[in-house]
N, C-alpha and C positions, 0 to 999 in steps of 0.2 A: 584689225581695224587700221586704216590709213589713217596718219595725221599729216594734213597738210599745213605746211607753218610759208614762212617768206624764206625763201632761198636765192642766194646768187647765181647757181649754174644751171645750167640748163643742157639738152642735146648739143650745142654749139662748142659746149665747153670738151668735148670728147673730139669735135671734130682734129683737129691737128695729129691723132693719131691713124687719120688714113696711112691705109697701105701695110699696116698689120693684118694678124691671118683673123677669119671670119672669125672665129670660135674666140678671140682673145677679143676684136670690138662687138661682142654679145654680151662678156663678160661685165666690159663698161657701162655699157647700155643697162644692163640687169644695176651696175652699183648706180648712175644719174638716175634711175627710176628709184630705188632704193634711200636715196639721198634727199629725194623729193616728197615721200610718201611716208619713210620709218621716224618711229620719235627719235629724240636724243637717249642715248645709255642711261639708265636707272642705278644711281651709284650708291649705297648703301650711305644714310647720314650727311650726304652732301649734293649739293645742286650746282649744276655745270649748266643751265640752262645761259646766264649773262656770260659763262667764257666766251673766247672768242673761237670758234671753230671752220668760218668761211669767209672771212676777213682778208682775203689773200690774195696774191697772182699765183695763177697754177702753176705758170711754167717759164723758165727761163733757159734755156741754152747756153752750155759752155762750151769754150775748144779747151781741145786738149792736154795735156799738158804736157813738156816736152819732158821734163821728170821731175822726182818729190822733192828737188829742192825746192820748187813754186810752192809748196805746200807750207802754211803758216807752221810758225816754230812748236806751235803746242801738238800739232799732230805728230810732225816728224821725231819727236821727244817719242812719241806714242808707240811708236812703230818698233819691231827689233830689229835689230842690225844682222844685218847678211842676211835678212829673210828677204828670196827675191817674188815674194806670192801677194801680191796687193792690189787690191783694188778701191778707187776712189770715186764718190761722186759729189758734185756740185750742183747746187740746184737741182735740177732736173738731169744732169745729163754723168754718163760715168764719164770721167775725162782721165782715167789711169789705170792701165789693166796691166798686170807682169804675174805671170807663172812659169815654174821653172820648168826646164826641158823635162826633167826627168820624171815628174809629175805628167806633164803632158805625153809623154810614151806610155803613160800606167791608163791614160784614156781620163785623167778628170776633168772636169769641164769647170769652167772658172772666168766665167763671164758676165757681160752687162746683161739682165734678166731681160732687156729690150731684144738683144741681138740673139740668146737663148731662145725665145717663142718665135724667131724665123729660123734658124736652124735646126732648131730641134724639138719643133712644135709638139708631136706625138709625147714625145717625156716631159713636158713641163704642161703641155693639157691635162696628160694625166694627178696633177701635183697642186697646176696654180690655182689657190681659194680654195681647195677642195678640205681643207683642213678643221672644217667645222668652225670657225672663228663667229662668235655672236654677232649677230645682223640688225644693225642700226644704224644712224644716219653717221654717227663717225666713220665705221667701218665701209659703210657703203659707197660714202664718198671716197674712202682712199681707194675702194676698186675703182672706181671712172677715173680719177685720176695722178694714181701713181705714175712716177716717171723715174727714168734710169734703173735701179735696180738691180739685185744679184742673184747671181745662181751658181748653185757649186753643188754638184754631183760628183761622189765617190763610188767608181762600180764596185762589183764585189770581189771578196779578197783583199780588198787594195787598203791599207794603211798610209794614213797622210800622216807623217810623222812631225812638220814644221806647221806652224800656224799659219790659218790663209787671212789675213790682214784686211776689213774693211771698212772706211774711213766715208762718212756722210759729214759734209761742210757749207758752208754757208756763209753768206758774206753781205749778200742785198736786203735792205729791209723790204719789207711786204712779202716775199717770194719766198716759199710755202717750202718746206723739203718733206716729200714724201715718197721715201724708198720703201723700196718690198724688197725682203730676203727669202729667198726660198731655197733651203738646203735638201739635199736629197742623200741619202745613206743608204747605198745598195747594199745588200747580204752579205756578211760579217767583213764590212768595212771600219775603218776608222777614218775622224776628222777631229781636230777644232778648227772655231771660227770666232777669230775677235774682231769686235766692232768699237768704233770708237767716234761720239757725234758729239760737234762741235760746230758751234756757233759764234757767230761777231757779237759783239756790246751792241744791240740794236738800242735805237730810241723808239721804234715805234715797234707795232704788234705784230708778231710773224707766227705762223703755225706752221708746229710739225705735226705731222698726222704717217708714222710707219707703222709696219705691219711684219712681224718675220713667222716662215711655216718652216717646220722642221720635222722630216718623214724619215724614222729609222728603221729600215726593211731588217729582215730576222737576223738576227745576231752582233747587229752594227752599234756603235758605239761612238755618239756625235754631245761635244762639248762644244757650248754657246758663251761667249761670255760679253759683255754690253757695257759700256761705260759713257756715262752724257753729262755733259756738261754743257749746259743752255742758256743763256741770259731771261734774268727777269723781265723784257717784251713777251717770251716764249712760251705757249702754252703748249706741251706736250702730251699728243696722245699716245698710247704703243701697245700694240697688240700680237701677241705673239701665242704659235698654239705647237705643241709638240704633238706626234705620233707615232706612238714605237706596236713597232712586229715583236714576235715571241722573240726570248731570250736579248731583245734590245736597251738600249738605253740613251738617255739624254742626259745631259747636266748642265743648269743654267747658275751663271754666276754674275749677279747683275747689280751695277751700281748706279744710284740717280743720286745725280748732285745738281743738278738743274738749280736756279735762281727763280725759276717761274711756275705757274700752276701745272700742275701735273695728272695725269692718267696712266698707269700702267696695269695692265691685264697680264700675266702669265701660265697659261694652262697647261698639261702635259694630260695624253688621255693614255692612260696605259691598257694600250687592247690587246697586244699580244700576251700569251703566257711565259712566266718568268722574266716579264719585263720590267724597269725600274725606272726611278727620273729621281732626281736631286737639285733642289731649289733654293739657293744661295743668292740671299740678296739684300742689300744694304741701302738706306738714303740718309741724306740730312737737309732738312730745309732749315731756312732763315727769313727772318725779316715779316712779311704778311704774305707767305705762299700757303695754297691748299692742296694737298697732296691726298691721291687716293690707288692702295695700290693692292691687287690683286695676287694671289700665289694660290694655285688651284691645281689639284690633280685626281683626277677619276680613273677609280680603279674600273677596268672590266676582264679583263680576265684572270686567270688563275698564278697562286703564286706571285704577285705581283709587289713590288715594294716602291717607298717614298720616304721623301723626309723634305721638308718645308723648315729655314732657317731664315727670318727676316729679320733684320735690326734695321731700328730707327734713330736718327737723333733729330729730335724739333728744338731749337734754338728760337728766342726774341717772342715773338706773334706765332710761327709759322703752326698750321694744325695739318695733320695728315692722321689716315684711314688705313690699318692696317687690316686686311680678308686675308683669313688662312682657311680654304676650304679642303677637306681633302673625303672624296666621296666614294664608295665604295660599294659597286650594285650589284642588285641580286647575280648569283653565279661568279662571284668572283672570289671563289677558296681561297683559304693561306694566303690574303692580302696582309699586308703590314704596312699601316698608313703612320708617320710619327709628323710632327710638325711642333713651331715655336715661333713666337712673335715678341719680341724686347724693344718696348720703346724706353729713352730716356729724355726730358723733357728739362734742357736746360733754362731757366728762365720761368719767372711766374708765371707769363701768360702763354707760352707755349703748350699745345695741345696734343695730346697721341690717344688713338682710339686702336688697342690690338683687340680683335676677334677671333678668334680659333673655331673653327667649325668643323664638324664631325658628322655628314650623313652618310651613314650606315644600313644599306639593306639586304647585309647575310651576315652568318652566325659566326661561323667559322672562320673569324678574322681576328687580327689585333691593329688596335689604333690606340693613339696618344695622343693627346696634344698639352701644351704652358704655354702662357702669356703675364709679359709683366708690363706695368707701364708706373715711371717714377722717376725723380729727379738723379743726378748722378749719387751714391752710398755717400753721405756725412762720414760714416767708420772710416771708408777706403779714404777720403781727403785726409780725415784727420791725421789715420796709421802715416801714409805720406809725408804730410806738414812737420810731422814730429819727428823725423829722418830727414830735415833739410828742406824740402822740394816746398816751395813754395805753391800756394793755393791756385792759380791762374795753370798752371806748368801743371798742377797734380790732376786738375781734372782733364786737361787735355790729354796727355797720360790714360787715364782709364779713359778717356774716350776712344780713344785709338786700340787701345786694347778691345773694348765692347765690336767694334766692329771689323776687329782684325776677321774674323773666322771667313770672310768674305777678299779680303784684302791680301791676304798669304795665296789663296788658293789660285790667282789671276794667273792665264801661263804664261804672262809678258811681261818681263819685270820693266817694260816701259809704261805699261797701265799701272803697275803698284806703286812709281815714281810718281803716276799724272793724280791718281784717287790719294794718294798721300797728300800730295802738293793743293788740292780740293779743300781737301780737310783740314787743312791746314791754313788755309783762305780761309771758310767759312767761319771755320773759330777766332779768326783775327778781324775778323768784318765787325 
């Protein structure tokens, strides 16, 4: 059943992407129809129906940039040094592309996903949207109108041994940032890929609406890691879906530190046999944000393993929604699903909702799951206070500690500087 509600865009709104290949403006067309006709996302115990989600300019254009010193101080902090693999976009457009030679002789492709669907149509047809990602009026709308964008293809054999660096920024109020990542891991390749989004102190409403797809062909091995930091204007949605071949793997290690209401979806569908995914991911809200965040992994084939680690801290007002789903269907032997969800709820009125959820339909498997939700240990402050450390100093302390398991594991020690320096705002606000 279609619900038709008041929307802003319309066919007009795809128009400026003439001159793309056919099969990429079908695509659009399928998400403005989509956009126009699908409800909003059904979020477990909360309602996004008053967010702002089409509130926006779609698209603004940048040039380029001549190099990352233009780039504000907090990204280039972000970034590791002597790494020459990076890519940037602003607004709408990629304005900083660098891959090293040597990289480029092994054949990887390390481009703006705009200029990837002209060059290399047939490999990113086969890949873009195709990922299963739930179909609703967010999602739909980021297919009509995503802009700039990445693509990063490892063939096979090929190990990328340095991180490929990619930086989403913003600077205009009203003007929307909505990138699409789409990684490709050809047959027993390696990657990681760090991303890092940032945002200006807006005063007024801006949406981000990204999306990342991450396809790991048999035996390849692709680490994700995600770090946001967004002003309270900023209503963030993010939708991201893995898919591994036999013997493959993903590992996601994601941090929201956002100031504004939030949506994040994470899934991983493990189809191949002997495949695995590992989901590591931490937030803290403050002030009156609502958070709602998603960690999903469905088993289908054999042999398959997971482990689901979320930690929260809700400081002041702020309430967030923690989903730990991890599912496991029929045919899918020797699965081994583990998961865990730890909120800590500084502040009386602050709110954590963890869920743990376990659908199960074959025998022959094992699954776990814990969930705790509760103030920071009265024991741990007091053991502390009575060793010196005063009260303020002690919980920060085991705060940092609760979500280190996230925070150790970043491969940039310039993300483990920026998520420190975070959290270290957030408790001093």
């Amino acid at each position: 059943m279609s619900v038709q509600t008041n929307v802003r865009f319309d066919q007009e709104a795809i128009a400026r992407f003439q001159g793309e290949p056919e099969w990429l403006t079908r695509l659009r067309q399928e998400g403005i129809n989509g956009y126009q006709q699908l409800p909003l996302p059904k979020l477990e115990k909360m309602k996004i129906d008053k967010w702002n989600m089409d509130e926006f300019v779609p698209y603004k254009e940048e040039a380029a940039l001549a190099s990352l010193d233009e780039l504000p101080q907090e990204a280039k902090d972000a970034l590791a040094p002597d790494n020459g693999n990076v890519m940037v976009q602003k607004h709408s457009s990629v304005v900083y592309v660098e891959l090293s030679a040597a990289l480029k002789e092994q054949g990887v492709l390390f481009m703006p996903l705009e200029q990837a669907a002209r060059q290399h149509g047939e490999l990113v047809k086969k890949y873009l949207f195709q990922s299963g990602i739930e179909r609703h009026k967010v999602t739909a709308l980021h297919q009509a109108l995503w802009g700039g964008g990445f693509f990063v293809y490892v063939p096979k054999n090929v190990e990328v041994n340095e991180p490929l660096q990619l930086i989403v920024w913003g600077t205009d109020e009203d003007v929307a940032l909505l990138p699409h990542t789409l990684i490709v891991a050809d047959v027993n390749s390696k990657v990681t890929v760090v991303e890092n989004v940032i945002g200006a102190n807006y005063t007024r409403p801006v949406v981000v609406n990204g999306m990342v797809e991450i396809f790991a062909e048999g035996g390849a091995k692709v680490q994700y890691a995600s770090l946001r930091s967004l002003a309270e204007q900023v209503t963030d949605y993010t939708h991201r879906r893995g898919i591994t071949a036999n013997d493959a793997r993903i590992e996601w290690l994601l941090g929201d530190m956002n100031h504004g209401n939030t949506v994040a979806n994470t899934t991983t569908i493990l189809k191949g046999n002997g495949s695995s995914t590992d989901i590591k991911s931490v937030a803290m809200a403050s002030g009156g944000q609502k958070e709602n965040f998603v960690s999903r992994v469905v088993h289908v084939g054999t042999h398959t393993e997971s482990n689901i680690l979320a930690r929260g801290v809700m400081l002041d007002e702020a309430t967030a929604i923690f989903n730990g789903i991890t599912e496991i269907k029929k045919g899918a032997q020797k699965a081994n699903g583990e998961q865990a969800e730890n909120i800590l709820m500084v502040g009386e009125r602050a709110r954590g909702d963890a869920n743990p959820i376990l659908l199960i339909d074959e025998d022959d498997v094992m699954a776990g799951h814990a969930a705790s939700v509760g103030p920071v240990s009265p024991l741990q402050v007091y053991y502390m206070m009575s060793r010196g450390v005063k009260r303020q100093e002690a919980e920060r302390l085991i705060i940092n500690g609760f979500l280190a398991p996230v925070l150790d594991h970043l491969p940039i020690e310039g993300m483990q500087k920026r998520l420190s320096a975070m959290i270290e705002g957030k408790l001093s606000s």
